[in-house]
C-alpha positions as CSV (number, residue, x, y, z in Angstrom):
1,X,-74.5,-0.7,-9.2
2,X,-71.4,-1.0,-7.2
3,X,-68.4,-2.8,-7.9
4,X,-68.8,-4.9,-5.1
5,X,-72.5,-5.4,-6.0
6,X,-71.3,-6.7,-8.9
7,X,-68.0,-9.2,-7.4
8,X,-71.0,-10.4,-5.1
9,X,-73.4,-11.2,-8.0
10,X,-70.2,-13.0,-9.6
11,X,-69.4,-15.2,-6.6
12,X,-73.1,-16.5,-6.3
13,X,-73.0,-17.3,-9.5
14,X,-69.8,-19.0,-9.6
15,X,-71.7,-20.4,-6.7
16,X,-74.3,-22.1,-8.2
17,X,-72.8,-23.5,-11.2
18,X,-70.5,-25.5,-9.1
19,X,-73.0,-26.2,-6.6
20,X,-75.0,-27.5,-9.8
21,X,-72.6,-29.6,-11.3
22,X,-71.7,-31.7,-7.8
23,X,-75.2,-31.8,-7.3
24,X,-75.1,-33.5,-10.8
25,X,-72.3,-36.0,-9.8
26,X,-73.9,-37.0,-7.0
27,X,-77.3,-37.7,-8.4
28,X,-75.1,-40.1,-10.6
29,X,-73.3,-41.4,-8.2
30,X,-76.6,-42.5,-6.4
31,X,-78.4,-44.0,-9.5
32,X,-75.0,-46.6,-9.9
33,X,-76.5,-48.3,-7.4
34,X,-74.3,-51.3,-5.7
35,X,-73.9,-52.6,-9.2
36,X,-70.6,-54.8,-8.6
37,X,-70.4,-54.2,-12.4
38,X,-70.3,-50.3,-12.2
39,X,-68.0,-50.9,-9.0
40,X,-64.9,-49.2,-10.9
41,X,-67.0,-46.4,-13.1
42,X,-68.5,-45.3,-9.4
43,X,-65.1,-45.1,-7.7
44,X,-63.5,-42.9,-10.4
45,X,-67.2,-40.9,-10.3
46,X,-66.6,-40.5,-6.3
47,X,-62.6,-39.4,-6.9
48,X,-63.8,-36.8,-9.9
49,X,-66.8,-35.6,-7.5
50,X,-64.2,-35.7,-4.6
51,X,-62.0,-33.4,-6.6
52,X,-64.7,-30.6,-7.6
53,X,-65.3,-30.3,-4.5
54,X,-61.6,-29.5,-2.9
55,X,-61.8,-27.2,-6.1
56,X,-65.2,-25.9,-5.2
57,X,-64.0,-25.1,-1.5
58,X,-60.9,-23.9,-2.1
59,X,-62.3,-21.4,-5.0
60,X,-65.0,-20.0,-2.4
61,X,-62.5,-19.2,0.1
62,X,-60.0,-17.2,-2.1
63,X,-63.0,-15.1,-3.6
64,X,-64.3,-14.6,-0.3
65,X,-60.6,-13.4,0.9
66,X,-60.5,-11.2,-2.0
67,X,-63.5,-9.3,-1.3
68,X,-62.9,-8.4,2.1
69,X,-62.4,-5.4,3.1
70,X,-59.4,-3.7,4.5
71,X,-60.7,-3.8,7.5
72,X,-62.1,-7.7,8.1
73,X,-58.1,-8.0,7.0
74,X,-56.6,-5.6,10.4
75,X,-59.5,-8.0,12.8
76,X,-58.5,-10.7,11.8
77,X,-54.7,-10.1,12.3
78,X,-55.8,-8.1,15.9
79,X,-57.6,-12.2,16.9
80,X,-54.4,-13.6,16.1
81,X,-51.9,-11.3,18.2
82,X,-54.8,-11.5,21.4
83,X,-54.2,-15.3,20.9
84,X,-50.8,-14.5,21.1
85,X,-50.7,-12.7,24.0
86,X,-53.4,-14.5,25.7
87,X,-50.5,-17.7,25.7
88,X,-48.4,-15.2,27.4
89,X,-50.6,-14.0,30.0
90,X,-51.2,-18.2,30.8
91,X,-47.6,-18.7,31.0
92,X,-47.2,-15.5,33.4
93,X,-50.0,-16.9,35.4
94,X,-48.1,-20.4,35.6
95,X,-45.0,-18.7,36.7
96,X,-46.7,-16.1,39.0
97,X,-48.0,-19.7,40.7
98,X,-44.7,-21.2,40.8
99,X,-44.8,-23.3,38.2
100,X,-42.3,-23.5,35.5
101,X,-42.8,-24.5,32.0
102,X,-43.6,-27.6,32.2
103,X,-45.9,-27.3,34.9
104,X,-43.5,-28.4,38.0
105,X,-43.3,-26.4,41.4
106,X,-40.8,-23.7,41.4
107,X,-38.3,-24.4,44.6
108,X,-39.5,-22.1,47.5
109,X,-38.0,-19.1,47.9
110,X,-36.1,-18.4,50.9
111,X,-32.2,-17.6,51.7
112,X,-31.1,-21.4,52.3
113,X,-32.6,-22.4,48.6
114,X,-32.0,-19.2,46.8
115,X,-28.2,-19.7,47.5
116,X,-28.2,-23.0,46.7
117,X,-30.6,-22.4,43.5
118,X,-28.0,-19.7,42.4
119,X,-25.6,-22.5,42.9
120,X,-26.5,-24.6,41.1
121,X,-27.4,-22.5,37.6
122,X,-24.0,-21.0,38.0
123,X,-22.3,-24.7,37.9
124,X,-24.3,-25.5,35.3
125,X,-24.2,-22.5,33.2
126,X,-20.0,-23.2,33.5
127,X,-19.9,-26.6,33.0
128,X,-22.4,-26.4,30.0
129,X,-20.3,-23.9,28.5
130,X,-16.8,-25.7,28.8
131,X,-18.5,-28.5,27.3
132,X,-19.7,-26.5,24.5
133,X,-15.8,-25.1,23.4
134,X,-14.4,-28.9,23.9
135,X,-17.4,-29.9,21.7
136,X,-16.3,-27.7,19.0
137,X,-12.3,-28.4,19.8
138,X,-12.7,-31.9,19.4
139,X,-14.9,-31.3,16.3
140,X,-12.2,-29.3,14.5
141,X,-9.5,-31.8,15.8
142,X,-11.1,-34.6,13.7
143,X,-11.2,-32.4,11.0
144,X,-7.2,-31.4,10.6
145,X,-5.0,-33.5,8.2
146,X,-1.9,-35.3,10.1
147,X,0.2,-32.1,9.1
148,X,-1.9,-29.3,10.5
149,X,-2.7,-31.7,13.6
150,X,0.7,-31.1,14.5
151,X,1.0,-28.0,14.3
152,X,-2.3,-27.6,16.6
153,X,-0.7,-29.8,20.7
154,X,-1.7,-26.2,22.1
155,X,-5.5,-26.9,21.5
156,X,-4.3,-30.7,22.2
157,X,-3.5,-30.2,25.3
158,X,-5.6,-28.6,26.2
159,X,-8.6,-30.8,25.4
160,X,-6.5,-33.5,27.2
161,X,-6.1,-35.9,23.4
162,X,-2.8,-35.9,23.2
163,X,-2.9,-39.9,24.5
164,X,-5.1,-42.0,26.3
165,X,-3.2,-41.2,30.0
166,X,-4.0,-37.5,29.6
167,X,-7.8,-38.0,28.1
168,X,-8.3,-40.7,31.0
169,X,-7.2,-37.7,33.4
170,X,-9.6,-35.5,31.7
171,X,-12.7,-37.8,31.7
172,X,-12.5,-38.0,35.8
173,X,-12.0,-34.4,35.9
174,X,-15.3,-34.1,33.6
175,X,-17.2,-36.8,35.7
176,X,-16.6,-35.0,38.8
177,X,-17.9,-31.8,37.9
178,X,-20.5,-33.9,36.6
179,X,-21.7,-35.1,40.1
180,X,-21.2,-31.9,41.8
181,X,-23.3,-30.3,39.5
182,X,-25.7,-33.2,40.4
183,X,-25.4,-32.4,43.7
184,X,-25.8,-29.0,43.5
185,X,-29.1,-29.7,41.7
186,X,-30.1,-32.1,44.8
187,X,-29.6,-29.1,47.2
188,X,-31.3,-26.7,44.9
189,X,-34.1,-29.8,44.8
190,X,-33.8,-29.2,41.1
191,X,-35.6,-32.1,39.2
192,X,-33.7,-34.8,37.0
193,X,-35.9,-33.6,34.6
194,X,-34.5,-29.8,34.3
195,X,-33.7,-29.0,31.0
196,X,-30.4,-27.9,31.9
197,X,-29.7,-31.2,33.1
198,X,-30.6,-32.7,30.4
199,X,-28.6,-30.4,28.1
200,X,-25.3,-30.7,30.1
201,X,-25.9,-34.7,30.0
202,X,-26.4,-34.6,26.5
203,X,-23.3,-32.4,25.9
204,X,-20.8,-34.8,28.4
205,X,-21.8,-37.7,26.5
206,X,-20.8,-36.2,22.7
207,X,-17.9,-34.9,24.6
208,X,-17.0,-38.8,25.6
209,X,-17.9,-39.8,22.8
210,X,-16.4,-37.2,20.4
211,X,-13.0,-37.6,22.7
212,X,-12.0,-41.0,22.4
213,X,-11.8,-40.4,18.4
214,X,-9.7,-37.7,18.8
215,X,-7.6,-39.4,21.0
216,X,-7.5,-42.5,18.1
217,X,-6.9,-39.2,15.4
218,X,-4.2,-37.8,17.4
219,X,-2.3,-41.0,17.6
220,X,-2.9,-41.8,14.1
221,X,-1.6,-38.7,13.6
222,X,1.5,-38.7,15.0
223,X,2.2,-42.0,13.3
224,X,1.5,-40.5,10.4
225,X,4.0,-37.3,10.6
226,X,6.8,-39.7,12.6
227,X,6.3,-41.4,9.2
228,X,6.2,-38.2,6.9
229,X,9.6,-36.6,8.5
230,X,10.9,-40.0,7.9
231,X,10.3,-40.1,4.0
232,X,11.3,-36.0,3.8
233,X,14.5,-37.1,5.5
234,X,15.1,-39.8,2.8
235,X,13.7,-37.3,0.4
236,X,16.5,-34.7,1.5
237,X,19.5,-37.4,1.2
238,X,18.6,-38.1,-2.1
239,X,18.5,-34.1,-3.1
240,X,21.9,-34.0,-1.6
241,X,23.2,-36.9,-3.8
242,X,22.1,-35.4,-6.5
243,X,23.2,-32.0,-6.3
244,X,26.8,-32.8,-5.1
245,X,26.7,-34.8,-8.2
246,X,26.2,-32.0,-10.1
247,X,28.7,-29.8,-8.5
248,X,31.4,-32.6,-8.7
249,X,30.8,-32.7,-12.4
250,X,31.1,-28.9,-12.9
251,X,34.3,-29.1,-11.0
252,X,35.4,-31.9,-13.2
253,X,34.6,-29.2,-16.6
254,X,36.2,-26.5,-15.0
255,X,39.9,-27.8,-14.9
256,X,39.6,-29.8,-18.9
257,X,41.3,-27.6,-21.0
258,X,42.4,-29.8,-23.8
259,X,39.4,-30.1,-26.5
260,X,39.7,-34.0,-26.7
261,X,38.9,-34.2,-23.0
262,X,35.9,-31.6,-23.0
263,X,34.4,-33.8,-25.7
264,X,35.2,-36.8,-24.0
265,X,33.5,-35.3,-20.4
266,X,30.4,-33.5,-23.1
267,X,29.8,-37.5,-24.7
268,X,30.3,-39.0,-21.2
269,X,27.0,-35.7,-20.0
270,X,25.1,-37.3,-22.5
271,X,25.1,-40.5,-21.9
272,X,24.1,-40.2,-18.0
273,X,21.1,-37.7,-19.2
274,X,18.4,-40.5,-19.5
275,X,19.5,-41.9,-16.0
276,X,20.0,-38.4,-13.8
277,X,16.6,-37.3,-15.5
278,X,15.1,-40.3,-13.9
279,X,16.2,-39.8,-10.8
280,X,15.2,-36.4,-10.9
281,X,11.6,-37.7,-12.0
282,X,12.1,-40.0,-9.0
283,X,13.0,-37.5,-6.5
284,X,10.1,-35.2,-7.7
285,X,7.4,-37.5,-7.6
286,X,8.5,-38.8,-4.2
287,X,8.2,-34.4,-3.0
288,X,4.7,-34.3,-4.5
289,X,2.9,-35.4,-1.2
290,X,5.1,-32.6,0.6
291,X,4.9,-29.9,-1.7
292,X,3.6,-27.9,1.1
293,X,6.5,-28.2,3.1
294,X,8.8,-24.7,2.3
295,X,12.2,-26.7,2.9
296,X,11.0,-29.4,0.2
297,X,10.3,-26.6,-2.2
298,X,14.0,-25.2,-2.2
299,X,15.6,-28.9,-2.2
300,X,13.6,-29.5,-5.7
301,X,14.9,-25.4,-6.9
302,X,18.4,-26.0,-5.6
303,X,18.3,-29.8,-7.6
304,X,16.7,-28.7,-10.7
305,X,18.9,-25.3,-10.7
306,X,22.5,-27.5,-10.4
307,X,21.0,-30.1,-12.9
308,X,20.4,-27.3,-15.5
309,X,23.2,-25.4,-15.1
310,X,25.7,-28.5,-15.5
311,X,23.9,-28.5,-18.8
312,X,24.2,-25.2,-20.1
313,X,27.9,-24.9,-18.5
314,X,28.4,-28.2,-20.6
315,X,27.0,-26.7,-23.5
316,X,28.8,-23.9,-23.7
317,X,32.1,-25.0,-23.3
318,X,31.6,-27.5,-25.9
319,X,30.1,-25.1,-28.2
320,X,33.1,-22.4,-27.1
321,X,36.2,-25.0,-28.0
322,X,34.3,-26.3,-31.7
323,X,34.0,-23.0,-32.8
324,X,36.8,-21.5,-31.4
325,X,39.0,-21.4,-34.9
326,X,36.2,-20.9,-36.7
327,X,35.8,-17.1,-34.4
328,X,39.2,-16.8,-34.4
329,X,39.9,-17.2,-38.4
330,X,37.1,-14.6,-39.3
331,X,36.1,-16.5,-41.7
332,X,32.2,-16.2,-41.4
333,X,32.7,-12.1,-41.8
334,X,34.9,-12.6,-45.1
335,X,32.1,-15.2,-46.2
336,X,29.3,-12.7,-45.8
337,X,31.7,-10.0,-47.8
338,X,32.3,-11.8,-50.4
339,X,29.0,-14.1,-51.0
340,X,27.5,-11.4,-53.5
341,X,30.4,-11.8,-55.6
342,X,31.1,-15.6,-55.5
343,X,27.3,-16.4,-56.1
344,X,27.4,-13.9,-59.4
345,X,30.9,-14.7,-60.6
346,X,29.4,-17.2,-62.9
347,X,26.4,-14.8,-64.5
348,X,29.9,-11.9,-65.5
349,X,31.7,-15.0,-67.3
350,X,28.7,-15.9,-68.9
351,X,28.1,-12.0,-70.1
352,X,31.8,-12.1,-70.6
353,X,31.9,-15.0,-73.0
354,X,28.9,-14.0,-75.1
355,X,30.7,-10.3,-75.4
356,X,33.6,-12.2,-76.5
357,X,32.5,-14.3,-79.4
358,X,31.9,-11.8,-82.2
359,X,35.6,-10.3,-81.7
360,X,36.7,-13.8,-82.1
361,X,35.3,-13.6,-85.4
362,X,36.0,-10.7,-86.6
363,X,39.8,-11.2,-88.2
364,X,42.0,-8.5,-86.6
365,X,45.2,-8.1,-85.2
366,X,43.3,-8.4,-81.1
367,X,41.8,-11.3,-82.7
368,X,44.4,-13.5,-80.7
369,X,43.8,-11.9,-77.4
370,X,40.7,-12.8,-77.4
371,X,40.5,-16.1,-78.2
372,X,42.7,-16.8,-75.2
373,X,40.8,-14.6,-73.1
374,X,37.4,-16.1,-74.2
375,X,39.5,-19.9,-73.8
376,X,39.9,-19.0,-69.8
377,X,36.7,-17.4,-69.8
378,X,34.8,-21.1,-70.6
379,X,37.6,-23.1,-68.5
380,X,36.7,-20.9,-65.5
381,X,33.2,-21.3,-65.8
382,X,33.8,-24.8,-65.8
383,X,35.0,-24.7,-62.9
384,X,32.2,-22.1,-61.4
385,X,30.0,-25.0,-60.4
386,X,32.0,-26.3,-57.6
387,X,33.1,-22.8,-56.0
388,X,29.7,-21.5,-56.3
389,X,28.5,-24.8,-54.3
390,X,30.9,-24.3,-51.9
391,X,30.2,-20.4,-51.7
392,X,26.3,-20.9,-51.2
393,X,27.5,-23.7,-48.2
394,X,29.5,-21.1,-46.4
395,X,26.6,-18.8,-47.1
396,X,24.3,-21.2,-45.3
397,X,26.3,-22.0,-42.8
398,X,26.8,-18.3,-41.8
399,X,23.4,-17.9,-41.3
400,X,23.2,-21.1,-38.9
401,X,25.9,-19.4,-36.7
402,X,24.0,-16.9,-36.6
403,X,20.6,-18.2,-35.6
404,X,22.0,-19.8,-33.5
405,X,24.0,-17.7,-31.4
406,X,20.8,-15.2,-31.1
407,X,18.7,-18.2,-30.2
408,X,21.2,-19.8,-27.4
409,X,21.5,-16.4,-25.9
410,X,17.8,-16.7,-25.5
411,X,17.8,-19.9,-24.2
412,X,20.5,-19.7,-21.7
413,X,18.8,-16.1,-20.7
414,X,15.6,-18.2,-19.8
415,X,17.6,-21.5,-18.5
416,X,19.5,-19.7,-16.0
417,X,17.0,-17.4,-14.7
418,X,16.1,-18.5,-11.1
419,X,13.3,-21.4,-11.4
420,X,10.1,-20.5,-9.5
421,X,7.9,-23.2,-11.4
422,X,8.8,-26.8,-11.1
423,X,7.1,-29.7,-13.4
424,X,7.3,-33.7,-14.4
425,X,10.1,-34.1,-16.8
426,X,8.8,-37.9,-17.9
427,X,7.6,-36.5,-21.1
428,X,10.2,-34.2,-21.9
429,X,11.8,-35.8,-24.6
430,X,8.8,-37.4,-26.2
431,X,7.5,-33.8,-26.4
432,X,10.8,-32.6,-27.7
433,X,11.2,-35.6,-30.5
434,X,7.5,-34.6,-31.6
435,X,8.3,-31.0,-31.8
436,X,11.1,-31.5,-33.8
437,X,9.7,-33.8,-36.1
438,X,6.9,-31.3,-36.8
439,X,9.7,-28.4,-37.4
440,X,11.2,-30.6,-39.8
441,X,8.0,-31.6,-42.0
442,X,7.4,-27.5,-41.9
443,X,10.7,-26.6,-43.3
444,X,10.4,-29.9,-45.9
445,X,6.7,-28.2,-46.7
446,X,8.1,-24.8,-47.1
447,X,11.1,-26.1,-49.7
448,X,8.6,-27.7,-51.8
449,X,6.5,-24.8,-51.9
450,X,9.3,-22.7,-52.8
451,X,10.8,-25.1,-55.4
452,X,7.0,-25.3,-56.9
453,X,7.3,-21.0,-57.3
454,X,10.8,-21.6,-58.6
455,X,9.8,-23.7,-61.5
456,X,6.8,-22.4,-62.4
457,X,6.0,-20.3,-65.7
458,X,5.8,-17.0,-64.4
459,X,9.2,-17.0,-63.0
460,X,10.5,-18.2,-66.2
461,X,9.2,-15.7,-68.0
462,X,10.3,-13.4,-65.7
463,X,13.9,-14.5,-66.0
464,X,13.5,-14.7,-70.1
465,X,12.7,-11.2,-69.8
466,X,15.5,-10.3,-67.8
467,X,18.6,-12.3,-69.8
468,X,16.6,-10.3,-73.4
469,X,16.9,-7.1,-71.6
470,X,20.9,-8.0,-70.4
471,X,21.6,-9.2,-74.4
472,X,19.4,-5.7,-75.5
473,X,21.9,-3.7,-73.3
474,X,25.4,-6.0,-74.5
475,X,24.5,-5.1,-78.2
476,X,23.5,-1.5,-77.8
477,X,27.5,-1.2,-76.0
478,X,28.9,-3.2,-79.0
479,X,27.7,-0.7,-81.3
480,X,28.2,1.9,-79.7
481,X,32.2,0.9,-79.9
482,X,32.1,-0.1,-83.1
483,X,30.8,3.7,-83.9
484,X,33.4,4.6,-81.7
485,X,30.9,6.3,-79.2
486,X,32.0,6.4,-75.5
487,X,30.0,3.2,-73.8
């Protein structure tokens, strides 16, 4: 048996076992009766019935449009082009009549009408397509901002927006083409009906339409930007203010000499920073709607360059004139020379005294000399405290001069480098409080933590082990001298 034998026994059978069971429903359907009772049990029987058989059909026709054959499929596409081209061959036949497409005599054609035919498309294929480009003009005229609309009175012009006198101009030079393309279609007895008519109508009336808002947009406009190079004008004075400001005050630093007068000018800096910052803030949020502008862009460079460098001139000439003793007395090199020694001055005294207490009590004729010595010895150390203090401060502060001149050269490195990105500066010093107070509870968590490793056993035990070794080594060299053996 072949396999389509056998997809033909199939689809009978699927046939009949659907043609069985709506059979079924419908015998059911029948026996209800007009039984008001069983009014709402037969209308979901109908809709269940009305459904197998969609199903039914619709199962059928995709079986039976899987089992044909290759070439049922290439007849079947050959009916629909001859349908095709049957349409064709009526529309040829209308025009070969002349008639056009929607049935309507053609003009007759002789030299008079043909001319005047000729005519007429050509006014109307022109006019349709000026109407077109102003179409799309005034589209993208409506969608410009004030700025770009000014920079755009070529396309202006030319549309005939830039005020009302010039689009009322326009609109009578429209109209009349209008009518002598009317005209033009009487001559060439062209029907009011043509499509092209209709087309160029439609297209002259979004034109009108779509021209007396840009006309409103335009104005608008250039309200808006008389407005705009009002506030940048405004916008530029206060720049100005604020940079000569700046530059009067750097004058002012460079001719104090005396270090009561630079700290005078530095306290004087300080106390106008909260109120120039604010006017900075002011001036900046005042550019923000012209950011696009390039000559806004430098005004708020050149500003925020003279503001910052005021500061860091001010900043280093106060830091130059308080530390210029300390750089000139040398003292932070003879500090860092001599720190080993002053910090371990009091550990040799304390090995000193303990070597000098048995001679002290041995009787001998030195005996004398060392009791003095060892008499200094524990008056000095006395007095060790309060140097070494003092030592392990000009220690510390060593190191701070040094951090800090390696981090200002940093900073001033950045701060004077020519300022390409421009930000707020309302939450500068909040930011700068927080990030201070976070710096400080670090270093406050890291001396605890080292104070904790200090104290704790280990490190005593370390440091036992350390002062037994030192005694082990100090007894060894006092017998070794008492045997008279070279130390």
């Amino acid at each position: 048996m072949s396999s389509e034998t056998v997809a033909i026994q199939t689809l009978l059978e699927a046939f009949e076992e659907s043609s069985e069971r709506i059979n079924a429903l419908y015998n059911k359907v029948k026996s209800a009766g007009d039984d008001c009772k069983e009014r709402a049990t037969t209308i979901d029987v109908f809709r269940v019935l009305h459904d197998c058989f969609v199903f039914h059909t619709d199962t059928l026709q995709n079986q039976i449009d899987a089992l044909k054959t290759y070439e049922e499929q290439e007849a079947e596409n050959i009916e629909e082009e001859v349908e095709e081209l049957e349409k064709e061959l009526h529309l040829l036949d209308r025009i070969s009549r002349g008639c056009d497409d929607a049935g309507c005599p053609l003009p007759s054609v002789n030299d008079v009408s043909l001319a005047a035919y000729q005519a007429f498309v050509t006014r109307s294929v022109d006019l349709s397509a000026q109407l077109s480009v102003m179409l799309e003009g005034l589209r993208h005229i409506l969608t410009l901002t004030p700025p770009r609309l000014s920079k755009a009175q070529s396309i202006v012009t030319w549309l005939g927006v830039a005020n009302k006198a010039t689009w009322s101009a326009k609109e009578k030079q429209l109209n009349a083409s209008w009518k002598s393309l009317e005209e033009d279609a009487r001559l060439a007895s062209a029907s009011v009906d043509e499509p092209s008519l209709v087309a160029v109508r439609q297209l002259l009336s979004d034109v009108m339409q779509l021209g007396k808002k840009a006309v409103s947009a335009v104005g608008s406009g250039s309200r808006a930007e008389t407005e705009r190079a009002r506030d940048v004008e405004h916008l530029g004075s206060q720049q100005r203010r604020l940079v000569l400001w700046c530059r009067q005050q750097q004058a002012n630093l460079d001719v104090l000499t005396e270090p009561d007068h630079i700290q005078e000018f530095c306290k004087s800096l300080l106390e106008h920073y909260n109120v120039m910052s604010d006017n900075y803030h002011v001036v900046l949020e005042k550019a923000e709607p012209y950011m696009d502008n390039e000559t806004v862009q430098e005004w708020l460079l050149e500003a925020s360059e003279a503001w910052l460098h005021l500061q860091v001139k001010a900043l280093e000439q106060f830091r130059r004139t308080l530390f210029e003793v300390h750089q000139d007395s040398l003292l932070e090199g003879q500090v860092e020379g001599q720190s080993a020694f002053c910090l371990q001055l009091g550990t040799v005294l304390g090995a000193l005294e303990c070597t000098l207490t048995p001679w002290c009590e041995v009787r001998s004729s030195a005996c004398g000399r060392c009791i003095q010595l060892l008499d200094s010895c524990r008056e000095l150390r006395g007095m060790m405290p309060e140097y070494e203090k003092l030592s392990r401060q000009l220690l510390e502060l060593t190191d701070r001069l040094r951090i800090d001149r390696e981090a200002y050269d940093c900073y001033r490195a950045a701060a004077l480098s020519h300022v390409t990105y421009l930000s707020s500066s309302a939450e500068l010093l909040a930011e700068a409080a927080r990030r201070k107070g976070e710096y400080k509870a670090c270093v406050y968590e890291l001396q605890e933590w080292a104070v904790k490793k200090v104290r704790c056993d280990s490190w005593r035990n370390i440091r036992d082990k350390v002062r037994d070794i030192k005694d082990l080594l100090e007894q060894d060299q006092l017998l070794q001298r008492h045997r008279g053996e070279p130390v």
